[in-house]
Structures are given as structure tokens and as C-alpha cells.
N, C-alpha and C positions, 0 to 999 in steps of 0.2 A: 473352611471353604477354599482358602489360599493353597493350601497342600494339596486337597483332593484336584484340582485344575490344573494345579504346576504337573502332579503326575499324572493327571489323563494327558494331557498336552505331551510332555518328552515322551510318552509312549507314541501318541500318534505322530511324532515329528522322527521319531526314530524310524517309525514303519512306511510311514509317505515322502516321496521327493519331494520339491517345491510348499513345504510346511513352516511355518514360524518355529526357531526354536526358541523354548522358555530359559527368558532369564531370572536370577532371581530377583525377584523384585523386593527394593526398601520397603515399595505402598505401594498399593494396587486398586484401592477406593479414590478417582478424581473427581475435583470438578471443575471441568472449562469453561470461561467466560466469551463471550462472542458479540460483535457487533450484526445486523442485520444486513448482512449485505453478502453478492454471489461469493466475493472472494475469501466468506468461511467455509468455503465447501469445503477442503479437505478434513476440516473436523468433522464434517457431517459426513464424506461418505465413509472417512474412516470409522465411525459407530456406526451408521447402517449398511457398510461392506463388511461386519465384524473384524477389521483389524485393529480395531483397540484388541478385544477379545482374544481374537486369537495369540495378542503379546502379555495374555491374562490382565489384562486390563481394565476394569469395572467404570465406565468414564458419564459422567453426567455433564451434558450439556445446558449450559443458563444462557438464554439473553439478555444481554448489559443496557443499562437506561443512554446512555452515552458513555464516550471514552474514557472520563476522567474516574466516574465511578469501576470500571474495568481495573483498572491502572488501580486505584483503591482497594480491588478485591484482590488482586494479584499480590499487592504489597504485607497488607494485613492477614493473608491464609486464607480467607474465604473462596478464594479460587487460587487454584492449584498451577494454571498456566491461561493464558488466554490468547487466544486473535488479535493484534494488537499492529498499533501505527508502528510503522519504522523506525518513525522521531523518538517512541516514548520509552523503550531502553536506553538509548543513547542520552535525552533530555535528564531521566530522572537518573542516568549514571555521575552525568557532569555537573545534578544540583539543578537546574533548571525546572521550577516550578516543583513539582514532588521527588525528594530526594529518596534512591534507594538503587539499589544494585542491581539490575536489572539483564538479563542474558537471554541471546536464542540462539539455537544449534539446528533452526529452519527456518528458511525464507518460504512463507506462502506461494507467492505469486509474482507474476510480471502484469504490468500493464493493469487494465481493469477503468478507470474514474476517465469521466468524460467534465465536459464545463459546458453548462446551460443558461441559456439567455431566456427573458420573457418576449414574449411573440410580439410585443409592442418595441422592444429594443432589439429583435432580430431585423425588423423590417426597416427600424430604422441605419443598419447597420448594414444591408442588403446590396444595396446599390452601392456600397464602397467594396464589393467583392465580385473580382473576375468572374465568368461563367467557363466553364469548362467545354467540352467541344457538344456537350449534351444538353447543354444550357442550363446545369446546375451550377449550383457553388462551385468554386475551383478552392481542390482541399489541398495543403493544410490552410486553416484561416487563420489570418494574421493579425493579433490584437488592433494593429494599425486599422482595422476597421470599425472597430469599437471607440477607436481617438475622439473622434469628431463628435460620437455621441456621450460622452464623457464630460465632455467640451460645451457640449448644447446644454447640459445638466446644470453642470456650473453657471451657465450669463443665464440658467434662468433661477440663479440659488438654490439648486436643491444638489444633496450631496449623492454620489452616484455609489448606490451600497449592493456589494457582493456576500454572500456565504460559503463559506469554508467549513471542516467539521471539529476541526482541532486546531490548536496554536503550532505543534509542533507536526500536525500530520500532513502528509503525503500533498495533498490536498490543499494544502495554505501552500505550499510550498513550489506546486505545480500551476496553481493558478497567478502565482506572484512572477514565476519565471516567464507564464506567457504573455501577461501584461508588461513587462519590461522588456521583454525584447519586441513588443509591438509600440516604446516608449512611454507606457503609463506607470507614473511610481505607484506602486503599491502601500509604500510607509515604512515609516522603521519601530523596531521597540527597541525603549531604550531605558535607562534606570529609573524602576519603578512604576516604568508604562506598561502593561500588557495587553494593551489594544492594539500595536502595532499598525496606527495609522500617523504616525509623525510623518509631514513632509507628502502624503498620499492622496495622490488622484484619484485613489478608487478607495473605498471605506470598506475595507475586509471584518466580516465581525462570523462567530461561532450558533452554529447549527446544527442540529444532528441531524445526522445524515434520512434518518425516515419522515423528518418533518423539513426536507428541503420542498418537496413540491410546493405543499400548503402556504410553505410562509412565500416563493415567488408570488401563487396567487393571490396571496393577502396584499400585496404589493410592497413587503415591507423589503426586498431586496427585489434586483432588477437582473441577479443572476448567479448563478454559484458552482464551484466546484466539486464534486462526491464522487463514490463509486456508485456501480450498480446493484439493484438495476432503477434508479432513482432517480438519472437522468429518461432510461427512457420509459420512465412513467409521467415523466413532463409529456414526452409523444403522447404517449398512448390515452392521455386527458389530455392532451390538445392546449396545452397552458406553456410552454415553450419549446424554446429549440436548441439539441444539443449543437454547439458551432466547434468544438475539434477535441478529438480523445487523447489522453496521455503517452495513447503509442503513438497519435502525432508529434506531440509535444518532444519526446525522449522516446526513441524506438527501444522496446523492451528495457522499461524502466521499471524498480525494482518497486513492489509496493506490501503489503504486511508480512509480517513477521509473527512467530511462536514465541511468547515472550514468558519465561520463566524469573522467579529471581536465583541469583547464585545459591543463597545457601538450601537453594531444595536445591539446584542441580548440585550442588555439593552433598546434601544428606543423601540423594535418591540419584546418585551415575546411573545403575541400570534400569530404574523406572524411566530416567529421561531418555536413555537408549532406546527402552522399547517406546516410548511417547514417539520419536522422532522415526524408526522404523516403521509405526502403524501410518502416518504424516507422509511419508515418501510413499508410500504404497498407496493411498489412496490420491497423491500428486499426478505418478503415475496410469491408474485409475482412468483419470478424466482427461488426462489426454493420449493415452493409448489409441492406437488405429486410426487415428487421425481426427480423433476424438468422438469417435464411434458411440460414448458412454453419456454424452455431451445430452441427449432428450432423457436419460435419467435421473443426472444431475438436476437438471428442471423440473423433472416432478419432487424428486427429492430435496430440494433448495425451494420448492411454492408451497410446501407445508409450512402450518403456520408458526409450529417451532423452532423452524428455522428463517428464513428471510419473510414469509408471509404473502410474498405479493404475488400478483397475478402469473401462472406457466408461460403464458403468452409474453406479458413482460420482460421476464427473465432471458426468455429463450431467445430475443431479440439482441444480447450481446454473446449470452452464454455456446450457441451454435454456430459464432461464426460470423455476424454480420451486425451491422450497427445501422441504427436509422436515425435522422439526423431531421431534416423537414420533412414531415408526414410524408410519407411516401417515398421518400429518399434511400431506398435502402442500397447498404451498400455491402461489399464483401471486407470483413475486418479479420482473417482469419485466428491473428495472434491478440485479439483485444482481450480476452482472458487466458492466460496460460500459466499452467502450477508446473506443467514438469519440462517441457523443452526449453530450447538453450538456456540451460542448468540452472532456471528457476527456480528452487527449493536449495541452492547453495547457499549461505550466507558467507557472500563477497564482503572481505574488509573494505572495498572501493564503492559498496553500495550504501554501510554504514557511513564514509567520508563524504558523500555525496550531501546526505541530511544533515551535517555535520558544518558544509560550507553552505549552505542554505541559513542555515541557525545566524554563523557568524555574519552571511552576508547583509541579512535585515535586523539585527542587531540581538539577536536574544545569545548569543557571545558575545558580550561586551568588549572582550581587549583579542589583540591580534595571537596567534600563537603559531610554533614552528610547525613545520612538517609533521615531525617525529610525534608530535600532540594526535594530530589526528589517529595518525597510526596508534599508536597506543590504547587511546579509545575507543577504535574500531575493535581491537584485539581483544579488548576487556568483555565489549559485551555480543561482537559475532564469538559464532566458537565453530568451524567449520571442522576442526577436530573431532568433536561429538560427531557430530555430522555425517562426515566419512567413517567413522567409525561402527555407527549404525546401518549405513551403505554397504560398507566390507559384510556383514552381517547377513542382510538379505542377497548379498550375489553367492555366498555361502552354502546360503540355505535355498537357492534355485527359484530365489522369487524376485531378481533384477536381475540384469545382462551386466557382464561386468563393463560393458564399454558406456554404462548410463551415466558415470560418473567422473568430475573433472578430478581425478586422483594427484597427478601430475602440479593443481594450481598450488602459488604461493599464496591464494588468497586475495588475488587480485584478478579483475576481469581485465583482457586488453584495453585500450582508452577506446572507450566511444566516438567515433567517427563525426565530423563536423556535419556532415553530411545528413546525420540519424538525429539531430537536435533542431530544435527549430531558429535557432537564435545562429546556428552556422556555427555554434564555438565547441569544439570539442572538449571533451572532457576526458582527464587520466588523473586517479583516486590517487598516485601518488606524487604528484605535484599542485596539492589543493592550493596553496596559495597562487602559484603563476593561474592556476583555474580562474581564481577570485577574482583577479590583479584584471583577466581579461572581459569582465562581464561590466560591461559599459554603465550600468544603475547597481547599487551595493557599496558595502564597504568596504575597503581596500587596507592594504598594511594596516597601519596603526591608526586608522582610523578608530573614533567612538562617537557615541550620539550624547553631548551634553545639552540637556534642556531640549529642543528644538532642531537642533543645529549641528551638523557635522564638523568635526575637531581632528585636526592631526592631515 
């Protein structure tokens, strides 16, 4: 079967412009793991645009119970690559919770996860937020509105609990930074803790991401962090309100990743060539013409083997706009993006970004230099592969060559004070002076013994 497809394929790539051409492939039978959520599109529409296919590709797509099982099937062979948190090559390269070697040669997406409150703690949060000139919200919102009711929790004993979908995802990581630069600790982990509520105003604990609505209205948490379209299924049942997306938070902030382990991209180089080739093409894909492709993604993303939930749902961040209190709709244009400003690169400064996240609430325990970061950014971005399968499709007349940042050392310029909501800018190659600046975290040689910050 492998032979008869490799030479129909080089014949018709021979005779068509703008064609895939076949590489030889190590393995050609996949299976890909995925969480339920918009931002596995490019694995879906890369199987239902047939660009798996056309890089002879044979790809079977699984839905994963939660992340850790992902992270599990990836490790063990059962799945061959998967959709995967940003945190969790990097976590399981440095030893952090599951240990194994872990690589991607594609950044999924930018942006995507919003943070939702229950409509009992929106209202009580309401009146400490500006109106606009329209008499809505005045956006971004600033945890500082969430202070007081945190505060009211507390003098009446109860403890004020959030969901997140991972320890090490995107997600724990974006919700922690908005609570602290609106002044609420979020906690630390520290030796032997993995709650990461030491020291914390607010009690972060793990939920997967399709049973976040349910457990808000069971009332067992009062608000949570995820991607879509999860939050705006809180809208659409009427059971809370998203209060500000992650492209408030960090404008075009990096969020999953294609996560292989090293020694398949070491056994299988041009299987993962064409994996990442089919992966750009259908990045591309969804947001071509200005994302013209954007209502088929939604039909294709509301079947139920893939995200499951409502078109209507979906298409509520997926085209463009985000709605916040019922009726509140607004224009978000980049709140999901796979291929503009260079989206699908895996920046070493995007790895180092989760990297000073880790150290700063303590799941790095001891301080480490510069040249650390760098290193294991290096180990498990590979922008290499990358561009290599880039050069590839602009070859073959199926990308423009100007799509691609050829020119980077692997570093995005620093993010602007301006694009963060905390005013502090960030530059991936000076993570400590980064660290050093963020007013709640850990600093230098800081460590968390027992209880209690040391050093």
C-alpha cells in the first residue's frame, strides 16, 4: 500500500504545480491524541482537508480523557504525537512530574483560553469595574476587581476556589499571572507539594477542560481558566461570565503545541517532516483571506469526534468575536489564530516564557542561569524541523515564501509593556531580570521550604 501511494503521488506531483511532494516515509500508519478543544483544529482540518494524505499519511485521530493520560500515550507509543500544553514537553524534559524527552517542530496557536467567573461572583465583582463609554465593562478587567470578593470569602471562612486544566498548562499559568498582577497570590509548590496552593488567596485545583462548566454550576469552584469553546458555553447556559481572554492578558500569547518524543523524531525525520508540513498547511488553511475558512472550521470542529459542542458555541470565538455577558458581544479578531504573526513557529522565547512561570511558583525549585533556559528551550523547540518543512511547501507552490520568519535566531522580539496586562514587559532572553521584575513569585535564589519563602 505504502509503495503503490508513494508512486501515484511523485507521479501526480511531477505533473501538477502546487502538489505535495512524497517523502520517504519511516511510518506512515499514525495515531494522534487530542484534547477537546477549538485549538486542535489544525489536526482536524489537516485529516479532513486530506493533508495528512496527501504527505502519504494514514493518521487516526483519538480523543484523550484529560492531559496527563495524553502525555501517557505519547510517552508509551500509543500515540504517536498529540495536541499538547506547552508546559508539558518542557515539564517532562526537566523531570517535572513525568519524566521523558519530549520535542515539537510546531506551535499550534496564539491566544484562544478565556477565565470565567460564576454569575453570583460576576455581580459581585461588577460594581468595582469602570463602564466604558457604552456602559459596558471597560475591558481589560483587572483581578483587582475580583480583590474584595476574595476578601468577603475569606471573613466569611470559606475558601475562594478556581479551576485550571493542568499543573503545568497554559492555563494555571495565565490565570496565576492575572491574579497577581491584580494582587492575589495564587500559591506556590514546593517540595513535595503539588497543589500549589502554599501562601494562596485563591485555591487553584485541576479540571478538564469539558467538565469546567458543570463543576462552576455544581458550585464546587467560583471560576476558572480553559480554552474554547468552554468558556463560552458558560454564556450560552447562562451559568457564568467570561471577565478577560488571554489575548488580554499577553497579546498574542503562545498557547499548544505538537508534541512528539525525540526518539520517534529521531527514528522517523521525514515522517515528522511531512506531520509538520500537513500542520502548516492546514494553519494556513484557517486563517487564509482573512479567515474566510473560519464557518467551516465550525462545522468541522462541532462534530462530535472532534470538540462536540454546540456550531453556535464554537463559532462564538472561532469567527472573530467573543461574548463576555450575555449579549455583550464584541469584536476579538485575533482570539484564535494558527497561522498569523508566525503562530505555528516554535519560538525558543515562547518555551522560556513557561519555563519562568514553572520557576516563578515554585515547580523549579532552585534558581538557574540564563544560558539554562536557553538550553531547554533548544532541546525541545526545534524550529529547525520547522523551517525545514516550510522550505519544502514554498518549493512545492503551496506557501508564499515571505510566510515564513527564515531570517529568526529563534527568538521573538520582547513583548511590549504595553501588550501585557501587568505593564511589564517581557524578552525570552533575559528571564531572570524578567523574574526579578514581577512583584509576587520567586526571585533569585529564592526556594519554598515548608510554608515559607528562603533565601
Amino acid at each position: 500500500m505504502k509503495r503503490l501511494i508513494l508512486g501515484f503521488v511523485a507521479a501526480t506531483a511531477l505533473a501538477t504545480p502546487g502538489t505535495a511532494q512524497m517523502l520517504d516515509l519511516e511510518k506512515d500508519e499514525l495515531t494522534f491524541g487530542f484534547i477537546k478543544l477549538t485549538d486542535m483544529a489544525p489536526l482536524a482540518v489537516a485529516y479532513e482537508q486530506g493533508y495528512f494524505l496527501e504527505e502519504g499519511l494514514f493518521v487516526t485521530l483519538e480523543a484523550q480523557a484529560n492531559w496527563k493520560v495524553l502525555l501517557d500515550g505519547v510517552i508509551d507509543g500509543q500515540l504517536d504525537g498529540a495536541h499538547m500544553l506547552a508546559g508539558q514537553p518542557l515539564a517532562a524534559t526537566i523531570g517535572y512530574g513525568t519524566e521523558a524527552h519530549i520535542v515539537t517542530p510546531f506551535s499550534m496557536d496564539l491566544n484562544g483560553n478565556g477565565i470565567t467567573v460564576s454569575n453570583e461572583v460576576w455581580a459581585e465583582m461588577k460594581p468595582n469595574i469602570p463602564e466604558n463609554a457604552d456602559g459596558l465593562p471597560q475591558h481589560p478587567i483587572s483581578a483587582e476587581a475580583l480583590a474584595p470578593v476574595v476578601e468577603s470569602y475569606r471573613a466569611d471562612g470559606k475558601a475562594f476556589n478556581m479551576g485550571m486544566v493542568f499543573p503545568v498548562s497554559t492555563h494555571n499559568y495565565e490565570l496565576r499571572y492575572w491574579l497577581a498582577a491584580g494582587g492575589l497570590h495564587p500559591g506556590f509548590y514546593g517540595d513535595g507539594d503539588a497543589t500549589g496552593q502554599i501562601q494562596a488567596d485563591v485555591l487553584l485545583s485541576v479540571t478538564p477542560p469539558p467538565q469546567m462548566p458543570a463543576t462552576l454550576e455544581a458550585g464546587t469552584i467560583y471560576g476558572y481558566c480553559v480554552g474554547e469553546p468552554w468558556n463560552q458555553q458558560a454564556v450560552f447556559k447562562g451559568i457564568g461570565v467570561p471577565v478577560i481572554t488571554d489575548y488580554e492578558i499577553w497579546k498574542n500569547n503562545p498557547e499548544k503545541v505538537f508534541g512528539l518524543t525525540a526518539g520517534f523524531v529521531e527514528e522517523n525525520p521525514n515522517t515528522t517532516l511531512a506531520i509538520t508540513k500537513a500542520l502548516i498547511r492546514a494553519a494556513m488553511w484557517l486563517d487564509e483571506n482573512d479567515n474566510a475558512n473560519r464557518e467551516e472550521a465550525v462545522e468541522i470542529l462541532a462534530r462530535p469526534e472532534y470538540v462536540g459542542a454546540d456550531a453556535e458555541v464554537i463559532a462564538n470565538s472561532m469567527t472573530g468575536t467573543f461574548e463576555y455577558e450575555k449579549g455583550d458581544v464584541r469584536e476579538v479578531p485575533d482570539f484564535n489564530t494558527f497561522f498569523r504573526h508566525d503562530a505555528t513557529y516554535p519560538f525558543y522565547s515562547d518555551a522560556i516564557w513557561y519555563l519562568t512561570q514553572m520557576r516563578r511558583w515554585g515547580q523549579i525549585p532552585e534558581a538557574h542561569e540564563d544560558g539554562w533556559y536557553d538550553e531547554i528551550a533548544r532541546s525541545v523547540y526545534k524550529p529547525d524541523i520547522y523551517l525545514e518543512a516550510a522550505r519544502m511547501l514554498v518549493d512545492e507552490g503551496l506557501a508564499p515564501e515571505d510566510a515564513f520568519p527564515w531570517d529568526s535566531d529563534g527568538y521573538r522580539a520582547p513583548t511590549p509593556s504595553e501588550d501585557i496586562i501587568d505593564g511589564i514587559a517581557y524578552d525570552g532572553r533575559q528571564p531572570n531580570a524578567y523574574l526579578d521584575s514581577l512583584e509576587i513569585g520567586l526571585k533569585g535564589d529564592q526556594t519554598i521550604v515548608g510554608s515559607e519563602i528562603q533565601g
